[in-house]
MARKE-434166 format. One line per field, with one value per residue (C-alpha): residue number from 1; residue in one letter; x, y, z. Coordinates in Angstrom, 3 decimals. Each point is the difference from the previous one (the first is absolute). Last residue first. Layout:
REM residues N
num (NUM,...)
residu (a,...)
px (X,...)
py (Y,...)
pz (Z,...)
//
This chain:
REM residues 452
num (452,451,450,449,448,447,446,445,444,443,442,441,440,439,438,437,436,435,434,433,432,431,430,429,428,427,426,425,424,423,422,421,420,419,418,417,416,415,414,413,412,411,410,409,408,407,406,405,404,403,402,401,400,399,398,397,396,395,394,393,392,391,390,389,388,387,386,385,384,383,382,381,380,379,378,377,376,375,374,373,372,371,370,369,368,367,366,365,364,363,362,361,360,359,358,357,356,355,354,353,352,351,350,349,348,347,346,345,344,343,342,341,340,339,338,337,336,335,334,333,332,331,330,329,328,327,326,325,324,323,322,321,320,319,318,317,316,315,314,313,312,311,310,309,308,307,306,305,304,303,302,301,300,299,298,297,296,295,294,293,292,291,290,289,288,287,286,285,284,283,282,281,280,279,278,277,276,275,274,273,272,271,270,269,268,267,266,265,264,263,262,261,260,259,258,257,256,255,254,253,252,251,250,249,248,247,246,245,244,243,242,241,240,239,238,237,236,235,234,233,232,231,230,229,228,227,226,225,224,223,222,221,220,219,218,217,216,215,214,213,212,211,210,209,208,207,206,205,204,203,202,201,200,199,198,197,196,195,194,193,192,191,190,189,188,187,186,185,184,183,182,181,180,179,178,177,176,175,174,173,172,171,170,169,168,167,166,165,164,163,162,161,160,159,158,157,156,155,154,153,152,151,150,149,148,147,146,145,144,143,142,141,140,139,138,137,136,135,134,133,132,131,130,129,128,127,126,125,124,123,122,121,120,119,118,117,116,115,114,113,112,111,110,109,108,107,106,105,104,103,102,101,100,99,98,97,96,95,94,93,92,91,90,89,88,87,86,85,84,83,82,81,80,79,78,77,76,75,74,73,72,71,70,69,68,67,66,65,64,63,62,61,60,59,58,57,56,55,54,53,52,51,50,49,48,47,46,45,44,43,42,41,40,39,38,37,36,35,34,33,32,31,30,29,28,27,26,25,24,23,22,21,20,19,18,17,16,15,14,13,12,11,10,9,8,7,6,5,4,3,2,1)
residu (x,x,x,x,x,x,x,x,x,x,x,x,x,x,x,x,x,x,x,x,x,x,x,x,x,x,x,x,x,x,x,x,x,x,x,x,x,x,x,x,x,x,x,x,x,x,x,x,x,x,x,x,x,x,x,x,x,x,x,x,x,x,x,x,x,x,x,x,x,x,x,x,x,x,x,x,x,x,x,x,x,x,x,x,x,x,x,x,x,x,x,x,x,x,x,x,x,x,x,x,x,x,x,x,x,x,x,x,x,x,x,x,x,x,x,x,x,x,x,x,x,x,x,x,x,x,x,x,x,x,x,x,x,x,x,x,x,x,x,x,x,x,x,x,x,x,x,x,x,x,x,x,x,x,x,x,x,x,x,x,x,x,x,x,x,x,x,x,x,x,x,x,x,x,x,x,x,x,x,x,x,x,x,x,x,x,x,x,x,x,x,x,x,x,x,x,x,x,x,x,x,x,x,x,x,x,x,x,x,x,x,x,x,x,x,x,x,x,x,x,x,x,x,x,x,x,x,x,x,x,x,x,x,x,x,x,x,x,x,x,x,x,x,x,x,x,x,x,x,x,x,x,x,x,x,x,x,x,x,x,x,x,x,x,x,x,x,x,x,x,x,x,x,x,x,x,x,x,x,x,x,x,x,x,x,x,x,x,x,x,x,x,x,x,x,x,x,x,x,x,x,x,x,x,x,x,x,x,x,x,x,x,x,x,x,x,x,x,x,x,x,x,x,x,x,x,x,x,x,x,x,x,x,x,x,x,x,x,x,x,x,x,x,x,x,x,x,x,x,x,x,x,x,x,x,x,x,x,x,x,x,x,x,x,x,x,x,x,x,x,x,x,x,x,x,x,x,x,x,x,x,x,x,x,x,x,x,x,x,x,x,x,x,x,x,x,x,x,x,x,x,x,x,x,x,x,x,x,x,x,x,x,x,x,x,x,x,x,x,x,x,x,x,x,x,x,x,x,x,x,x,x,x,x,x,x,x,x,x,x,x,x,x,x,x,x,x,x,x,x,x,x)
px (68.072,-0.946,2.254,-0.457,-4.170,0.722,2.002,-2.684,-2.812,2.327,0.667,-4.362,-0.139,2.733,-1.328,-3.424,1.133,1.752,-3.101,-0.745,-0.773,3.029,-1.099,1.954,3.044,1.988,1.562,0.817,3.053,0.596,-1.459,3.007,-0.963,-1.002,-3.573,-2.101,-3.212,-0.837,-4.002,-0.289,-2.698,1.624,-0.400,1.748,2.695,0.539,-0.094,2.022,2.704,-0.561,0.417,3.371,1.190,-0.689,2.025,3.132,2.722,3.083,2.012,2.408,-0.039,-3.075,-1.765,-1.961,-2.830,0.040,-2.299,-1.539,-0.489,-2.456,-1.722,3.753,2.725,1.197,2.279,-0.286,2.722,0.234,-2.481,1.050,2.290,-2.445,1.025,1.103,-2.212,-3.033,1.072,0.765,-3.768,-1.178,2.567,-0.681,-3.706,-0.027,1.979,-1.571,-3.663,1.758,1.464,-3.269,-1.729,2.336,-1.444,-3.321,-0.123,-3.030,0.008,2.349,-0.825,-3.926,0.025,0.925,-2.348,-2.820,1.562,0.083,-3.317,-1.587,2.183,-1.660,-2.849,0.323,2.106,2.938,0.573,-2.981,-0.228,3.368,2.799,2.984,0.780,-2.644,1.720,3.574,2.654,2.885,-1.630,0.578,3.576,0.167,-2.210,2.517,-1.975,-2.938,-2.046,-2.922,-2.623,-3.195,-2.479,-1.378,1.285,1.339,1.049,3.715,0.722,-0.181,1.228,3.083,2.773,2.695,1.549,3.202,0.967,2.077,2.155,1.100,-0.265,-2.818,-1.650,-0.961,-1.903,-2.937,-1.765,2.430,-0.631,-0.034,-3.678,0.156,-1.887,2.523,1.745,-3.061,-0.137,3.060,1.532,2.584,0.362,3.715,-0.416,3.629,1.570,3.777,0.661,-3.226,-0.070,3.616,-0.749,-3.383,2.024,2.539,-2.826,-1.253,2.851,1.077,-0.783,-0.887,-3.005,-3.142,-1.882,-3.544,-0.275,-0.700,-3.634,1.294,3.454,0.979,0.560,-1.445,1.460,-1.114,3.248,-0.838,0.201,3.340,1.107,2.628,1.185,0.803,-1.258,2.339,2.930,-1.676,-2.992,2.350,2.684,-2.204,-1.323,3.470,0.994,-3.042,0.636,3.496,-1.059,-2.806,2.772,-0.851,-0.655,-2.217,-2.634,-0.594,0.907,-2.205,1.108,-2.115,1.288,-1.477,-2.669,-1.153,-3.173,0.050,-2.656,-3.452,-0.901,-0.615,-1.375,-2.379,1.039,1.649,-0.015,-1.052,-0.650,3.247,1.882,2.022,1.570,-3.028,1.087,-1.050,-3.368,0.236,-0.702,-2.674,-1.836,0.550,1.871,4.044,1.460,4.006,2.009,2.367,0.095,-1.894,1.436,-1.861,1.301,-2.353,1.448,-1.747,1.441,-3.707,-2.284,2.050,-0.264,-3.315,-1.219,2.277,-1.724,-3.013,0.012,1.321,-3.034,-2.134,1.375,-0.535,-3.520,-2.433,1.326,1.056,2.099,2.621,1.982,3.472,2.163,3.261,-0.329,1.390,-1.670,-4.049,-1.919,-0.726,-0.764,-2.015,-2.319,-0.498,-0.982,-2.400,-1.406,-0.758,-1.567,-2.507,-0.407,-2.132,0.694,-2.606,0.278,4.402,-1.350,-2.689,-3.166,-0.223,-1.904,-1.459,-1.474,-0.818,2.138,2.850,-1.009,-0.615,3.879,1.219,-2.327,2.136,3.113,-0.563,-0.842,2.685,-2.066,3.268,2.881,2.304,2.418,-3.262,1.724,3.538,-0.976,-3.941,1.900,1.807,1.025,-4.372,-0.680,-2.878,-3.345,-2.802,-3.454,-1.035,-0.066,3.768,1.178,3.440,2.320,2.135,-1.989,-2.680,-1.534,-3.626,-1.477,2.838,-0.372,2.839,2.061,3.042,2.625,-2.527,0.230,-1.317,1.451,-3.021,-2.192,-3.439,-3.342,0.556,3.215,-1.462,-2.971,1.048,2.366,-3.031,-1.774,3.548,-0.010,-3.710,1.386,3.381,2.958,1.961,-1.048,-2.688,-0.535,3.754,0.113,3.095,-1.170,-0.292,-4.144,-1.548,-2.625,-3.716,-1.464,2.416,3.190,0.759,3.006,0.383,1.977,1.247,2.750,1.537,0.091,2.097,-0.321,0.753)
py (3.810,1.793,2.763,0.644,0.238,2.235,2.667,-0.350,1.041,2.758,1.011,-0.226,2.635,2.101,0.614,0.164,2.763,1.942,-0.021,-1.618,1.896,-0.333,-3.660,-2.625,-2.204,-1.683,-3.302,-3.159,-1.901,-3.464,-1.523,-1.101,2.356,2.641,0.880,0.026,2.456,1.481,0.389,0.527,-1.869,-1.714,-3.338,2.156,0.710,-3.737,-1.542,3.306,-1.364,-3.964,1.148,1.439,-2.625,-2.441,2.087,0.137,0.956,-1.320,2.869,-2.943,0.133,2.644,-2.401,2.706,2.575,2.408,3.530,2.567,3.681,1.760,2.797,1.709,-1.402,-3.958,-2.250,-1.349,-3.132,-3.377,-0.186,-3.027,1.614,1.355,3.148,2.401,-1.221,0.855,3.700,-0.099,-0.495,2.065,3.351,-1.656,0.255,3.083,2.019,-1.950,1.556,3.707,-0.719,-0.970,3.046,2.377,-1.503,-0.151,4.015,0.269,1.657,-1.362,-3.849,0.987,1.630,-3.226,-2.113,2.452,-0.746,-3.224,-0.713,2.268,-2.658,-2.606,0.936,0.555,-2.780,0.253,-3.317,-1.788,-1.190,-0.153,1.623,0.099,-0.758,1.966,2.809,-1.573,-0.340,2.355,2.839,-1.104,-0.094,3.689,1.211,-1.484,-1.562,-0.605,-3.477,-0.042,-1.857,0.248,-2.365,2.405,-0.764,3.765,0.966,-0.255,-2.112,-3.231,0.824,1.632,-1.134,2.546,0.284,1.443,0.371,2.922,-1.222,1.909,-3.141,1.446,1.605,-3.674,-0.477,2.310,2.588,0.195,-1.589,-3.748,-0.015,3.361,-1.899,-2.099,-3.220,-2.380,0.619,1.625,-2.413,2.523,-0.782,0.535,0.008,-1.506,2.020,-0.804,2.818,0.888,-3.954,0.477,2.859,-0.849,-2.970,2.186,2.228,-3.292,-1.418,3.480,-0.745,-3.036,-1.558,0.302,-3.866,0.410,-3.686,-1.277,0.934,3.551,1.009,3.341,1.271,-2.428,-0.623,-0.868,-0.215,0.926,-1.338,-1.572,-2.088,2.607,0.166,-3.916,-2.720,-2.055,2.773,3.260,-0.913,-2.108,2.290,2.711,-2.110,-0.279,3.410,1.577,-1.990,0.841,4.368,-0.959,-1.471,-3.618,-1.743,-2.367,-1.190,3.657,1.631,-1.147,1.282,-1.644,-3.199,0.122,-2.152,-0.333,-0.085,-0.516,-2.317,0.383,-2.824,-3.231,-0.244,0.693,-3.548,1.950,3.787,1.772,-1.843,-0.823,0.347,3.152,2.070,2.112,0.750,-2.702,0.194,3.408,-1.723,-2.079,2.135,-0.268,3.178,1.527,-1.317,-0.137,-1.936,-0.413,2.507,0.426,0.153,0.399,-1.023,1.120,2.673,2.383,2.770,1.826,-2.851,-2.167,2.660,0.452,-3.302,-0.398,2.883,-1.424,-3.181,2.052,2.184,-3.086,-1.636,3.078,0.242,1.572,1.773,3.636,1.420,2.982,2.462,1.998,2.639,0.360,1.408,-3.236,-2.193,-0.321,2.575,2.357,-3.143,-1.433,3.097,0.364,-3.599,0.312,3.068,-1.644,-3.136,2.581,1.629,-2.116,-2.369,-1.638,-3.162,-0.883,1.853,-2.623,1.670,-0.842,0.663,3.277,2.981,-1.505,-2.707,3.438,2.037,-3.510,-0.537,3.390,0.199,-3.407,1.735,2.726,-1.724,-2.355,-3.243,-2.309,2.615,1.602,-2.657,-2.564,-2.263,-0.790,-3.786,0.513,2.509,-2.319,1.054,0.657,-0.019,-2.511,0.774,-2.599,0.767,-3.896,1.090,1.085,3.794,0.913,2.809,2.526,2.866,-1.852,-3.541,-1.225,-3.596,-2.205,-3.863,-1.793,-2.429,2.088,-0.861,-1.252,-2.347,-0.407,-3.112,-1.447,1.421,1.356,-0.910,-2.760,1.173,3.675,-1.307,-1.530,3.035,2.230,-2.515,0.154,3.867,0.326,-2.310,1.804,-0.910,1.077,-0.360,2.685,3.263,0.954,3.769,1.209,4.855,2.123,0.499,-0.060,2.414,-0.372,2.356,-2.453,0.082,3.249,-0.166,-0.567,1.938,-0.679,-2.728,2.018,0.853,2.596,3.873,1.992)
pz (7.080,3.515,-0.635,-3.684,0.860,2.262,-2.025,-2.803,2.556,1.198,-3.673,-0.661,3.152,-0.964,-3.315,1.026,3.068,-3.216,-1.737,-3.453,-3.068,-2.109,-0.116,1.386,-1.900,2.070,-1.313,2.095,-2.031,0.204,-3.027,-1.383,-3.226,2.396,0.926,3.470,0.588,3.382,1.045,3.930,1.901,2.566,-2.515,-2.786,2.048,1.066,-4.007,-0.566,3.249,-1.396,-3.525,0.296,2.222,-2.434,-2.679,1.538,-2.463,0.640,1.785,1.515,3.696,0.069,-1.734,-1.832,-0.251,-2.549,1.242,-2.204,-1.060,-2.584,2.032,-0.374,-1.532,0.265,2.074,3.789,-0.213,1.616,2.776,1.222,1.942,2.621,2.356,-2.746,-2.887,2.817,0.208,-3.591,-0.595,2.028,-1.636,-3.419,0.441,1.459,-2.282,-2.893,1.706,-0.248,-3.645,-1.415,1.825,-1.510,-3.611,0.922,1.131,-1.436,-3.033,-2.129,1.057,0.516,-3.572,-1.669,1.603,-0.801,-3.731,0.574,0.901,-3.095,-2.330,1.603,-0.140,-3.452,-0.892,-1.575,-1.542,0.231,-3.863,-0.638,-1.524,-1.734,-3.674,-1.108,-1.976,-0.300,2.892,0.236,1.479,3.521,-0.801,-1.244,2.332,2.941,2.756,1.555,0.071,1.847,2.676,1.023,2.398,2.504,4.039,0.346,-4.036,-0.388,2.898,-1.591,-3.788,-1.603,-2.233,-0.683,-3.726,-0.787,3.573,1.380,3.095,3.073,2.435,1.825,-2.690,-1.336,3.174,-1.571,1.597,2.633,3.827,-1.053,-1.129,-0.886,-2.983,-1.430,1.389,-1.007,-3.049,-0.675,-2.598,-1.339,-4.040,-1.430,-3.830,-1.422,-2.649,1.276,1.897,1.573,1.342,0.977,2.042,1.631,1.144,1.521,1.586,1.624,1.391,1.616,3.370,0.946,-0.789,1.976,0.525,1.240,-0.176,-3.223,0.026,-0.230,-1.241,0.261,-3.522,-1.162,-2.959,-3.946,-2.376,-3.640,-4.075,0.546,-3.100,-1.123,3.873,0.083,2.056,1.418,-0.331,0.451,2.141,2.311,0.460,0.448,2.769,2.064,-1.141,1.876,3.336,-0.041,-0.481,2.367,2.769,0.812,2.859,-1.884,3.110,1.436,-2.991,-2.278,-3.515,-2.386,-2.351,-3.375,-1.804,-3.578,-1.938,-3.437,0.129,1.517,2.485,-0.293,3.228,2.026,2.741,2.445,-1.189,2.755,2.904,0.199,-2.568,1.029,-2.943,-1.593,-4.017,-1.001,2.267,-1.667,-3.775,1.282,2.029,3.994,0.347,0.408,3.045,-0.337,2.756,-2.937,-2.620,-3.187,-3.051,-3.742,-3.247,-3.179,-1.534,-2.705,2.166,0.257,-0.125,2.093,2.601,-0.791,0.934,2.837,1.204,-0.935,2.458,2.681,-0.125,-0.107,3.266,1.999,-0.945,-2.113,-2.824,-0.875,-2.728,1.199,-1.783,0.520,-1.136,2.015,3.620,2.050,2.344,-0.110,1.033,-2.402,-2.813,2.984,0.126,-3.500,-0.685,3.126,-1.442,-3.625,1.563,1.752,-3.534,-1.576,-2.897,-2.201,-1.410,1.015,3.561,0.285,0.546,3.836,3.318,-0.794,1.708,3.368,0.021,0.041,2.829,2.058,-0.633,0.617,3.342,0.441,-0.284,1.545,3.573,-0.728,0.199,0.970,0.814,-2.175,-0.285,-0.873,-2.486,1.640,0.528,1.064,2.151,2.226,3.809,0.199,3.297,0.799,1.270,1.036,-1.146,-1.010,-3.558,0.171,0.473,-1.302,1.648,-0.561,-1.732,-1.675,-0.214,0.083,-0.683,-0.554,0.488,2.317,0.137,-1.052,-3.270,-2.382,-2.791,-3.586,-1.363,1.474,-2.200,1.613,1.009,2.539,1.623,-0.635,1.914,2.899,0.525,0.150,2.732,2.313,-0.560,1.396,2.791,0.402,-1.491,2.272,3.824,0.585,0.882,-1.015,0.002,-1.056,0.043,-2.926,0.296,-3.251,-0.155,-1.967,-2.926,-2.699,1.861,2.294,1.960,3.543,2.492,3.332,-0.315,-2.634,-4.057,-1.836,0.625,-3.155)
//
């Protein structure tokens, strides 16, 4: 296939979107300025926003604001639109779809779009043993049932999570999430049973995976207890917690102990999966076989879905009824994903993952090498990210982080922070953007660390 470049435009609606920064105006805009009025007015103000600006077109590598300037897109919508925003077959998927019907409720009267996706992710998801899938809506919800089932299926009720762990907003994930701030301050109580394990960060632990392992199998075994365990929910490479990769070998050994003590091992790979980090899912990086993998953002190119796929004989464990909802499986949705799904095999999305973490690792390593407070360059593929530190002590830095995105997103390029000490700028464009994008947005980045 031939990707995206300075000279081509792709179609969006009748009209092209040229790939080109184009700031037209100071950001926000006027137009922007009169749309921000309004949200403040209109909408909660626990809802925030990242970029001044108001959306009114997006595709290939860049987002277009209602006052017509262009920003490369470094972000994704957070890992959402890996395909591309308006995927040409994905929206003719979408408008195929609306047309015939919007929704019966698949739990009413199925249809067989839901049944296709289900198929699909039981082929692709690790390992080759029998599998099923149920869908939901977002990341947050799959979770939120896999724990479900899991305690369904060992009638257990414990659950860890590991530190630096993102995991939702609901009640039961925001116990599960590990950073307060904005995410749980104030939500609370939150659902018991709930327990917390340290993760292998090598960067800040210095630990080997096999140490790192032992360290929190220590702590599930003896403060918690093995008989009480119901599951263990990873990332496999942690997301809002700062792109963290363990070392090798921590996760298979944890994968080991749960399998030998009865424990279900769920792989959060919401925001990890998707040829997002240059495999269909990151757990086939670390050679690990999940008993259940949580899916969402990516799956369907911008459409709310999500789904839980794992072992048939764990997702059979809960009653007739007992999961659900009524949006689940959408559709549209549904028809979304499954042009989604086709792009990533088809398309040469998973090569082009590893070509645009090739480049960002290569630019950004470049920089690491002349500026110390760049502390480490860590992650796979179109998932990759930056920690900036006191280069004296490796504390984290996290008001340098947001003055050089604060500065990138003024020059009109759209970069994302995370980390738990919110020091960690996160890369995360669309499979669709051009190499000169890429470079462009990393020069913009570059400059803005300079001048900070």
């Amino acid at each position: 296939m031939s990707f995206i470049d300075a000279t081509l435009t792709i179609p969006l609606g009748g009209p092209t979107l040229p790939q080109e920064r184009r700031l037209v105006t100071a950001l926000p805009g006027p137009r922007s300025q009169e749309l921000l009025a309004r949200k403040a007015a209109a909408v909660a103000a626990g809802v925030g926003h990242t970029v001044p600006i108001h959306a009114v077109a997006a595709g290939g590598g860049v987002v277009v604001d209602a006052d017509g300037n262009s920003l490369i897109d470094l972000g994704s919508g957070i890992a959402v639109t890996t395909v591309g925003s308006a995927h040409p077959k994905v929206a003719a998927a979408i408008a195929a779809q609306a047309a015939q019907f919007t929704h019966t409720c698949f739990m009413i009267s199925p249809y067989e779009d839901y049944v296709a996706v289900a198929e699909a992710l039981n082929r692709l998801t690790p390992g080759d043993h029998e599998k099923k899938t149920a869908l939901f809506n977002s990341g947050a919800e799959a979770v939120e049932n896999a724990v479900k089932i899991a305690r369904k299926a060992t009638g257990r009720q414990a659950v860890v999570a590991f530190d630096h762990a993102y995991h939702g907003r609901t009640n039961l994930t925001m116990g599960l999430t590990a950073k307060a701030m904005p995410y749980k301050s104030g939500f609370g109580p939150f659902a018991g049973e709930i327990y917390r394990a340290p993760m292998s960060y090598p960067y800040r632990d210095g630990l080997s995976g096999a140490d790192a392992a032992a360290r929190a199998i220590s702590i599930m075994d003896k403060q918690i207890g093995a008989a009480n365990l119901a599951a263990v929910i990873i990332e496999p490479i942690q997301g809002e917690g700062g792109f963290i990769v363990p070392a090798e070998g921590f996760l298979p050994a944890i994968v080991d102990w749960c399998r030998a003590n009865g424990v279900v091992f769920i792989a959060d790979e919401v925001q990890s999966g998707f040829a997002r980090t240059g495999v269909m899912f990151a757990s086939e990086l670390f050679g690990i076989v999940p008993d259940l993998v949580t899916t969402a953002k990516g799956i369907a190119g911008g459409m709310p879905l999500a789904a839980v796929t794992g072992r048939a004989e764990i997702m059979d464990a809960s009653h007739s009824g007992g999961l659900g909802g009524t949006y689940g499986g959408n559709p549209v949705a549904c028809a979304a994903a499954l042009a989604s799904i086709e792009a990533f095999e088809n398309e040469g999305l998973l090569e082009r993952a590893r070509e645009i973490g090739e480049i960002l690792r290569a630019r950004l390593e470049s920089m690491q090498a002349g500026d110390p407070r760049i502390g480490e360059v860590r992650g796979f593929g179109a998932m990759i990210a930056a920690e900036f530190v006191d280069p004296a002590t490796k504390a984290p830095d996290a008001a340098l982080t947001a003055a050089v995105a604060k500065a990138a997103i003024a020059e009109g390029v759209i970069v994302l922070t995370c980390g738990t000490y919110g020091n960690v700028v996160r890369f995360l464009p669309p499979l669709s953007i051009g190499d000169n994008l890429l470079h462009e947005g990393l020069d913009v980045v570059a400059a803005a660390l300079a001048a900070a």
